[in-house]
Every structure is written in C-alpha cells, then in structure tokens.
N, C-alpha and C positions, 0 to 999 in steps of 0.2 A: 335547548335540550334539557331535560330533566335528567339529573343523578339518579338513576334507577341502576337497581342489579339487576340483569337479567338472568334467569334460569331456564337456561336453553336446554334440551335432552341433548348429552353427548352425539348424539351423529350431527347436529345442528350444527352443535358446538365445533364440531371438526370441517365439518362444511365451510363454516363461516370463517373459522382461520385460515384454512388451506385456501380459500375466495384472498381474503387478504394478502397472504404472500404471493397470488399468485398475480393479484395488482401490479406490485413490485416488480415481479419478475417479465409482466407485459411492459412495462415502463420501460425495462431494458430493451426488451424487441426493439421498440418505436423509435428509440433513440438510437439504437445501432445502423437501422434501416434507412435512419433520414440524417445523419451527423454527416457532417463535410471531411473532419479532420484525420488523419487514420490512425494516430492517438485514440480518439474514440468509435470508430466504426469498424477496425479493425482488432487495437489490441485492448479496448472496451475499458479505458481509465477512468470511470465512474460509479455508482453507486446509487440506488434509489432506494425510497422509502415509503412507508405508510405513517402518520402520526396521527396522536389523538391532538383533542383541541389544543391542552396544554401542550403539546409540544413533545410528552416520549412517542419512542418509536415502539410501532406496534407489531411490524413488519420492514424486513429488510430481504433486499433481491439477491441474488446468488453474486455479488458484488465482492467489494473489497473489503476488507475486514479491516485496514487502515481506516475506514470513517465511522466503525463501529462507537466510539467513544464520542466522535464531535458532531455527528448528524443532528442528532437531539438537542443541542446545545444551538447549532445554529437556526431551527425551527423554535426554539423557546426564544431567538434572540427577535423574528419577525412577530412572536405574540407580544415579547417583551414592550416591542418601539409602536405596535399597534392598538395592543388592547382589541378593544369591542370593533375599533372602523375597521372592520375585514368585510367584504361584501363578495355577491358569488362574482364571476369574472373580476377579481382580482390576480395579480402575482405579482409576486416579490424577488427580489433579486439583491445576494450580498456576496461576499466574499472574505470579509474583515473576519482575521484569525483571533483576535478581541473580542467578535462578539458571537463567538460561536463554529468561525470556519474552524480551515484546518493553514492551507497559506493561499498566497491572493491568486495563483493561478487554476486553484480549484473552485470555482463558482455555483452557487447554489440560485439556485429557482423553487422557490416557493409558490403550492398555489390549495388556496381552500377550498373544501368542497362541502357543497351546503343539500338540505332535504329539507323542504315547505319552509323555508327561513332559516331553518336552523343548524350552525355550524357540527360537521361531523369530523371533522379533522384538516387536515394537512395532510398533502403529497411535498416531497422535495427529493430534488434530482441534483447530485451535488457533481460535475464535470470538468474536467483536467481542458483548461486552454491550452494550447502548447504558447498562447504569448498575451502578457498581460500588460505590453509595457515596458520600461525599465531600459537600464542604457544597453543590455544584453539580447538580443533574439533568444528568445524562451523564456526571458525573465530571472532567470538565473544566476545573475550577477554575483560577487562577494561583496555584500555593501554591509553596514553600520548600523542602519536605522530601516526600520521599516519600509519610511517614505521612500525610499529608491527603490521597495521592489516593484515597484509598479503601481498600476493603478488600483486602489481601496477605494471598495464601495460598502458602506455602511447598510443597514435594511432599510432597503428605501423599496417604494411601489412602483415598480415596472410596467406593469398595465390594472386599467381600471374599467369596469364594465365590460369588460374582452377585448377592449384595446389599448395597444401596447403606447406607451409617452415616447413619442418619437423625440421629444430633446433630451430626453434620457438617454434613449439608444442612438442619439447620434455622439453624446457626450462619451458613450462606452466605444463607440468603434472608433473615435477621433482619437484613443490612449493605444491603440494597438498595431500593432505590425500589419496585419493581414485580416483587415476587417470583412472580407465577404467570406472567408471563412468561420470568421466569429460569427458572424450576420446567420450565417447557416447551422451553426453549432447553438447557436441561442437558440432560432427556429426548432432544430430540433429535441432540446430541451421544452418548449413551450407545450409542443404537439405529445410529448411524453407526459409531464404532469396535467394535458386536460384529460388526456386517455383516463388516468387513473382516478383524477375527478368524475368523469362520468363512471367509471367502474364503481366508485363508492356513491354514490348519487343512488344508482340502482341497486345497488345491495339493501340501501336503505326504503327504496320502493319494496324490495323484495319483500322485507323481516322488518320493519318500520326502523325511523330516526333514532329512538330512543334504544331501539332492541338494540343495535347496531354501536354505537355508543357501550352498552351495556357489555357487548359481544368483545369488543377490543379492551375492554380491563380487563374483562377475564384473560383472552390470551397473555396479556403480559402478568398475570397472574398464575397462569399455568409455567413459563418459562420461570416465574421466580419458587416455586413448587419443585420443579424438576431439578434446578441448580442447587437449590436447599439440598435433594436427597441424595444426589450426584456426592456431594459435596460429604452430607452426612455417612457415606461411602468409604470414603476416602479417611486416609490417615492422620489424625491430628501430628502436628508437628512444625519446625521453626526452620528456616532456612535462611542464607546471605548469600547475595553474589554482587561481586565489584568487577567492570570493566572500563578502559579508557575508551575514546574517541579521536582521529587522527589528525585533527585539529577542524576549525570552526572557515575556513578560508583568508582569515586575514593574516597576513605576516605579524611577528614577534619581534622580529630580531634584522637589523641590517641584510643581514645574509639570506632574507625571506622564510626562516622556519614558521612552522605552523604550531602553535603547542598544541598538546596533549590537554584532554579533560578527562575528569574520571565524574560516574554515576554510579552508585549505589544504592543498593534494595534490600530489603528485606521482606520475608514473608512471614506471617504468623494464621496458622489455621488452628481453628478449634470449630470443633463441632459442627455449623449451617456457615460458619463466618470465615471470610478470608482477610486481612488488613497488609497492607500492598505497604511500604515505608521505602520515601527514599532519602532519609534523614543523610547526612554526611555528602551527598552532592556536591560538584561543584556551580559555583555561579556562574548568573545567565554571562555568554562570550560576546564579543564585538561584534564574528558574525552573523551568518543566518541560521547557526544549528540551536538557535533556542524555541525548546518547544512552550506553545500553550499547555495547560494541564488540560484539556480536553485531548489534546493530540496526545500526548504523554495518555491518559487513559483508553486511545484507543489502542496501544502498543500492551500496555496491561488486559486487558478482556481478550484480544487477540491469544494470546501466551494461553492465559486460564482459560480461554472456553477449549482451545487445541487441548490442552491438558487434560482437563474435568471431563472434556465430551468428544473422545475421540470418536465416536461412530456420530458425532453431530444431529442428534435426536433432543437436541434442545433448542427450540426457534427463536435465533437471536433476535432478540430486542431490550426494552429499555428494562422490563422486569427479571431480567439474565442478570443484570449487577445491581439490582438492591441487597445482597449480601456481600458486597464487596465495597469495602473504606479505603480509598488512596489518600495518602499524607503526602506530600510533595513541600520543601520549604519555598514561599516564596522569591523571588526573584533569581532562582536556580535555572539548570539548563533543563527541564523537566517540570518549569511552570514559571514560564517567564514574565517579567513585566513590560507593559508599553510602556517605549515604542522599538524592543527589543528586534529585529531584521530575524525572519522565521522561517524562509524560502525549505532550503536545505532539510529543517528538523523535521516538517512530517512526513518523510519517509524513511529518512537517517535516523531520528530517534527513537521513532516509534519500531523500525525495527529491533533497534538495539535494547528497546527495552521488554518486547515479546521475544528475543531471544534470552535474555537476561533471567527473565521469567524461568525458563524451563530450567536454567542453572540454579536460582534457588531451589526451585523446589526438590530437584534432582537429591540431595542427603533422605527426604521422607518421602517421596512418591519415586523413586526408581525407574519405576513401570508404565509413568504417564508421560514421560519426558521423551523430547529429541534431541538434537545434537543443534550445536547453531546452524544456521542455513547462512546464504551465501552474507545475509546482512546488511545490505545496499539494496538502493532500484537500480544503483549504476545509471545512471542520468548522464546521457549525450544530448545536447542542443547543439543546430548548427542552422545558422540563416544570412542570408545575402539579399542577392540579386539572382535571381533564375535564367541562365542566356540564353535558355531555349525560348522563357517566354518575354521576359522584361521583367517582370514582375516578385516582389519581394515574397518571400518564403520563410515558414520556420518550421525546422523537423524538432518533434521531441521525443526521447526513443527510452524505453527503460530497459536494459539489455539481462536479459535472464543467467541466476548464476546455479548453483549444486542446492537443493534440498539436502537437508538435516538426514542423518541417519536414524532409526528409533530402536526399539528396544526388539523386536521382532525382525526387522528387515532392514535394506541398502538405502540411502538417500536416493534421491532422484536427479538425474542430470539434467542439468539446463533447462528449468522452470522455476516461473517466480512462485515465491516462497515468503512465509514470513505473516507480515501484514497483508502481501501485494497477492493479486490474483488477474491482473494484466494478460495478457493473450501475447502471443508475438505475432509480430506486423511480419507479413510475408514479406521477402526480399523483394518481389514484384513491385508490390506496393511501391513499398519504400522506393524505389527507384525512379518508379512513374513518375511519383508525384514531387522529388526533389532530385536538385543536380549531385547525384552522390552514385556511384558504384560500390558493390559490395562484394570486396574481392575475396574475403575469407570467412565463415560463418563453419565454426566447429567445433568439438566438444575437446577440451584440455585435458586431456590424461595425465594422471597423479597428483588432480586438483582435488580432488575427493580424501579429507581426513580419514586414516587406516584405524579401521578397531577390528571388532566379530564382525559390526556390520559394519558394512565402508557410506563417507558421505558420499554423496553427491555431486558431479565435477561438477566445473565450470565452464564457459565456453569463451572461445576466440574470436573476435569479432574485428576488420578490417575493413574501414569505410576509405575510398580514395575522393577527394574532389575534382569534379571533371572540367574541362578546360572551362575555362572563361570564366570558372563560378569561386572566386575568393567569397571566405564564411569568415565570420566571428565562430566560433564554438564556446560554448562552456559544459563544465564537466561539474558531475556534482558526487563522488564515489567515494564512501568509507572503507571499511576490511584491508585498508591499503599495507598500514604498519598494523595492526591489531586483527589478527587471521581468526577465520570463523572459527570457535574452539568446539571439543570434542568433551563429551560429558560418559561418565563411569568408565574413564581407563582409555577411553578412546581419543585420537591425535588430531590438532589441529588440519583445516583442511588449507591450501592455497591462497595467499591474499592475493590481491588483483595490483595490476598494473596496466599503465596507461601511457602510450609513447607517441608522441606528434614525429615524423615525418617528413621536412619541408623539401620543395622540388630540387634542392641545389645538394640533395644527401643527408643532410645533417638531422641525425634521431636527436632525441631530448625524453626525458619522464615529465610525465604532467604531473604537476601536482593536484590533490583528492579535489579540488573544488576549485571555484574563479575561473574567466574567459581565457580566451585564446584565441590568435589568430591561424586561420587555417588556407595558404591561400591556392588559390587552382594548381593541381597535383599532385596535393600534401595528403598521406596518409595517416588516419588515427589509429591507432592500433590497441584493441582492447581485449585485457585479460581477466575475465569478473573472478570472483575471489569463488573456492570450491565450498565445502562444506565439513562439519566436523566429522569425526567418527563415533560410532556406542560401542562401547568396552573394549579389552586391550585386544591388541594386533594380533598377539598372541593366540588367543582362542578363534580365531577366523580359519572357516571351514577351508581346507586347500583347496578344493572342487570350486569354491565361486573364487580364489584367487586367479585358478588355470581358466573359468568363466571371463573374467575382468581382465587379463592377458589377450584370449583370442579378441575380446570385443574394443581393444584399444584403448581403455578407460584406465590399467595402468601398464605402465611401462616395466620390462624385463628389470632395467634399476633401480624401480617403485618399488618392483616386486621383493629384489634383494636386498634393500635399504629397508623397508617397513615392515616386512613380515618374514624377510631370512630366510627366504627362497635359494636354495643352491642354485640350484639351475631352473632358471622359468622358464626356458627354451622346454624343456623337457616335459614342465607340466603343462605346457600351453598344449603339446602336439600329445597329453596324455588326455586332456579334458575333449580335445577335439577329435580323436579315435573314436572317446567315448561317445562321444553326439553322435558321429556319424553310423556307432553301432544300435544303434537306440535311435534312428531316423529321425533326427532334432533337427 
C-alpha cells in the first residue's frame, strides 16, 4: 500500500468511518451468536477491533472500555514478532500480558485483511476464557509468578492459508479444563475476525486499497481533533488523589493478613494536553494485582474519555490519546515487571485507577466527574465435576455492583460500571449450564453512598452447591476494606462482603482473593460493595429520599442515620400519596 492522504468529501468521510465501527460492532454479533461459554454469549466479556497496519486501533465495538489501552498494544505486538510474513488467511493468536495483552485468560486472535496483495490492516477479537489452566478452575489462583496462571502463549500463527495448525490447537486444549468449550469459543473467535476481514476486503473494492488506508488515518485523526477541542474546553488546572488496595492475595503475616498498597496520581491539564503521573506508588506485590502499563493505561482513558466526553461523540480509538502522557515508575503496581503474576490487576486495577481518575480531577472539573462506582468485577469461579453429566465445568461470573453517582443525577443500581460493560448472565443460564442454584439475587439497600444525589446500591447474590457437586471456588473482589468513596461532600457507598457457608452450619468471611473449597451444600454469599454519593447529604431533595424509601433502596435507618429523617415512615406514605395523586 502506498502512504497517501486521501481527501474524501465529508459524507465519504462519514461513510467510511461509520462502515468501520460498524465492522466492530458485526464482529460482536458473530461472536455472541456462535460462542459456547455464557461468559461470552451471554454476559459478552469481550471486545473487538479494527486496526491499521501498524497496529493503532482505528475502530472499536460497543465493548469494554477495560481493553481500551492494551488492544493496540497487543496487535503491535503480532506486527512486532511478524514484520512483512503476514499473508492473507493467516491468524494469530496470544495472550501474554508482556506482550501486549491484558492477563492470560483474556485471548486475543488476530487476523489480517489484504486487497490485490496489499495489507489493509488487522481485526482482533480479544475474549475472556473462563479457564486457561492454572492449579485453580478459572485460573484465578493467588500465585507469585506468572508461570502459575496458566497457560502463556506468546504471538505465535495459529492458522496459515486458512488453515488452523492443529498441534498448535491441540497444545492450547491439552492446558485447559473444558477444552470443547474452548474449542468452540476459539471457533467463534475465528468466524468473527474473518467476518470483518471480508467486511474490509470490500470496503477496499468499494473506495480502493490505498483510499481506504488513507480513510482510517483520518478517522484516528478526527478523534485526536475532537479530544484536542474537548479538551481545549475544559479548565486548565492540577489535581492528586491517593487510594489503597485490600491487599494483592498472599498472606503477610502468620496470622494470614493481606497488606495494604497505596497508588497515587496526579493529573496536570493545560491547554490540548493532559499528563496522567503516578509517581509515589507503591511496588510491584507478590501477587497477581500487578498491572502492565498498558492495563494501567486502559484504566486512565476509561476515567478521561467518561470525563472529557460525556455524551460520547468522540470515536474511541488510538488517535483519542495522543494528547495524553502517562508516567508510571517502573516496576510499581501500575507498570509491572516480568514475571510479576497479573491475573487479578486487569480489572482490580484498572478499575481503581478510572475511578481514581475522576477524584483528581474532581478540585478543577466539578462538573465532569462521578462518584466511584462499585470498584471491583467481583469475580466468582467455581469448577468441579458436573453429576448431572460427568463431566468438568468452570463458571466464571462477574457480579454487578452500584454505579457512581454524578453531578446531575442518582447512580445506578446493580450494573457493571467502571471499565467493565459485561451483561448479566440470566439466572437460567447460569443454572443450566452448571451444578449451582441461585437462591438469592437482589438489590442491597443503604449500599448506595448518601449525598444530593445517592450512589448506586449493590446487589445480594446467593449461590448454593447442589448435591453431589463439590467446587474449588476462587474469589477475586476489592472494595472490601477500602469502600467506594464519594466525591464533593458526598459519602462513601458500602464495601462488599463475602461468606462461605459449609453444610455442617458453620459461616466464615472470605477473604478479597485466593481459592476455596466449596463442597456440595455450601453457600456463597455475596455482597458487591454500593457506590459513592455527589455532594453533601444534606442538600438531597426529600421527595427522592420518600422515592428511595418506597423503592427499598434505603432503609427507614438509612434514612435516619444519613439524611436526618425524623420520621421516614411518614415520608415514605407522603411520597407515595403523592404518586398515587398524580397516577405514577
């Protein structure tokens, strides 16, 4: 292909972008439609892309903003190990959070798409396994060193001329628990990136190789355009915010304590530029909550695009952060070094540092910020023996907690938030397809931090194990001691809590991360942490507290402990007069 500009007339120009995301977003279809695992076919733990040759992203599907920062990274890391051998029916397949993932159970498939010879880019479809391996069902483990979470696969070529290297993929199913599920979750990983190969194949017949080329600079030219004036918008000015972490899963101390880590940011805007600092961090931990800086950068862009573009009119990709510098010091939990165990960081960290985010900025932007959200994916694994069929099993569930409250309005109840944009797995599902019951699923009232506007609860989540079927479980949950906090006046929201159950009576606290035995009987019992509140309690309209009252989201002693309610009995049966005069 030749380096040309093209100069498309704007309807072209909108055409051909809106062609591009909508690549992406068919990618999604095909993989929802044909994925085995209900991790991804149901609650859609994945992510797809467009990329140009070198490797930014040009286009990204209505996905998860947790891959925002390392998608690119992992498509530079198959041009990195390939160069020029890329031929049309090839694909790629890695997962190493060194060379571009994010951690090894999320896997990426790469696949090039060419016009008359010539390379137009890369698709890649990056997909949460729920089992990669590892002494754990789900992969989950609290281990030390990378090498235990599983299996790592470097960028190696998975298929060549359009056929796949069968001692490749038999070397990938022989690491896994439930290989005809993987077997089918790769399948439909495959059938997804050639979709979008032939979608850019033809775009390129349409508007030629070279136009088409030309056409995907500009888009990531037009998003670094719009983030400039977004930006240029916005208030110069310096912020800091510091939080801990509830510790990394490995014991400290005889007595099994977890320590404490602390992360620190700073933000400095002027004018088109933001520079992101997390100088004073602490060092990378033992265990798996250290992040790559690519995962640490998708936790930053997350934060700032919510913040910069709340009506989301700016088309994330790789031209969204060329005005944004992250500093990270080496071998910190925030840009870790091999062969640092990473399992846990990218979603633990990367949330905590797109919440962190909206607390700096929060002193010069007021008006752009939220409150933290629940903070966690809350990660339950649990895998055995199935006795319905024989056959081994591994659930992997990320349980929804309160959305952030903002400067306008109420958080949101029990939706993933944050980084994450996961779906919830119907209770059906879930049961179907593992030996589990789910005896309680419900929204926690006076999990939600009090301010003007209230956060967001959390939810109650109750799984039993059914006879015959003893589980390993592992848990993987922050916000435990360190509660979603509340930004301009408004109060932390609920941390979460987590109690195993076993058949013979006896409760226990989980602790935030590492396995556990669960065995036929045993209840888990999960409480995801709420969300914060915006501004003081104080100013909250009474009419949504007697709202929040009738709706059960808080309780008559929420009521009179956070906002100084005499009598909430009173206002609850004033609000709900009022509805019924006014046929609400």
């Amino acid at each position: 292909m030749h380096d040309v500009v093209s100069q498309a007339d704007p309807a072209t120009f909108e055409i051909v972008k809106n062609s591009l995301y909508k690549i992406a977003e068919e990618m999604r279809v095909v993989l929802a439609k044909t994925a085995y695992s209900p991790i991804l076919k149901s609650a859609g733990d994945y992510s797809c892309g467009v990329f140009d040759a070198k490797g930014d992203m040009v286009a990204q599907g209505p996905d998860l903003p947790i891959h925002l920062g390392s998608m690119p990274d992992a498509v530079r890391a198959v041009v990195a190990a390939f160069g020029a051998d890329v031929h049309d029916g090839d694909v790629f397949i890695h997962n190493d959070p060194y060379f571009g993932g994010s951690h090894l159970p999320d896997v990426n498939v790469v696949r090039p798409a060419f016009h008359e010879g010539g390379l137009l880019g890369f698709s890649c479809l990056r997909a949460h396994w729920p089992d990669v391996g590892s002494a754990t069902p789900g992969s989950y483990g609290a281990v030390t060193e990378i090498y235990g979470e599983g299996l790592r696969l470097p960028p190696l070529r998975l298929a060549s001329g359009g056929v796949v290297n069968p001692d490749l993929e038999k070397v990938i199913l022989a690491n896994v628990r439930t290989p005809d599920e993987r077997k089918g979750d790769l399948g439909a990983q495959l059938a997804a990136t050639l979709r979008a190969s032939e979608r850019m194949s033809a775009l390129a017949r349409r508007y030629g190789g070279d136009a088409l080329v030309g056409y995907m600079r500009e888009v990531m030219d037009y998003s670094d355009r719009l983030m400039r004036a977004a930006l240029e918008d916005l208030p110069d000015g310096e912020g800091a915010f510091e939080d801990f972490c509830d510790g990394d899963g490995i014991a400290d101390d005889a007595d099994g304590n977890d320590e404490r880590f602390r992360i620190r940011l700073s933000v400095r805007k002027a004018r088109d530029r933001l520079i992101i600092d997390f100088a004073g961090t602490d060092p990378q931990v033992k265990g798996p909550m250290n992040a790559p800086l690519s995962v640490t950068a998708s936790g930053v862009y997350c934060g700032l695009k919510t913040a910069i573009d709340p009506n989301n009119l700016i088309p994330p990709n790789s031209g969204c952060w060329r005005s944004i510098e992250i500093r990270a010091p080496k071998g910190s939990v925030v840009n870790a070094d091999f062969p640092a165990p990473v399992v846990y960081a990218n979603h633990e960290m990367s949330h905590r540092v797109a919440d962190m985010i909206m607390g700096a900025l929060a002193p010069f932007m007021p008006e752009q910020v939220m409150a933290c959200s629940q903070g966690t994916s809350a990660i339950l694994t649990l895998g055995g023996v199935d006795p319905r069929t024989g056959r081994r099993y591994v659930s992997y569930e990320t349980v929804k907690g309160g959305y952030g409250a903002r400067p306008n309005k109420d958080g949101i109840n029990v939706i993933a938030s944050g980084i994450s944009n996961t779906m919830n797995t119907p209770i059906e599902v879930l049961e179907m397809a593992f030996p589990v019951r789910v005896e309680r699923y419900e929204i926690e009232p006076d999990s939600g931090g009090a301010g003007r506007y209230r956060g967001g609860c959390g939810a109650r989540r109750v799984w039993r194990m059914l006879e015959g079927a003893d589980a390993t479980g592992a848990l993987c949950m922050e916000r435990m001691t360190s509660p979603p906090f509340g930004v301009m006046g408004g109060k932390p929201g609920a941390a979460a809590v987590v109690t195993l159950t076993t058949p013979d009576g006896a409760t226990r606290h989980l602790p935030s991360k590492g396995a556990f035995a669960a065995p036929a009987g045993s209840l888990v019992d999960m409480r995801t942490p709420g969300s914060g509140g915006f501004g003081p309690p104080a100013e909250r309209d009474r009419g949504a507290i007697g709202r929040d009252l009738l709706d059960g989201y808080v309780t008559p002693e929420g009521a009179q402990r956070d906002y100084s309610v005499a009598d909430p009995e009173a206002l609850r049966r004033a609000v709900a007069g009022a509805a019924r005069s006014s046929g609400e």
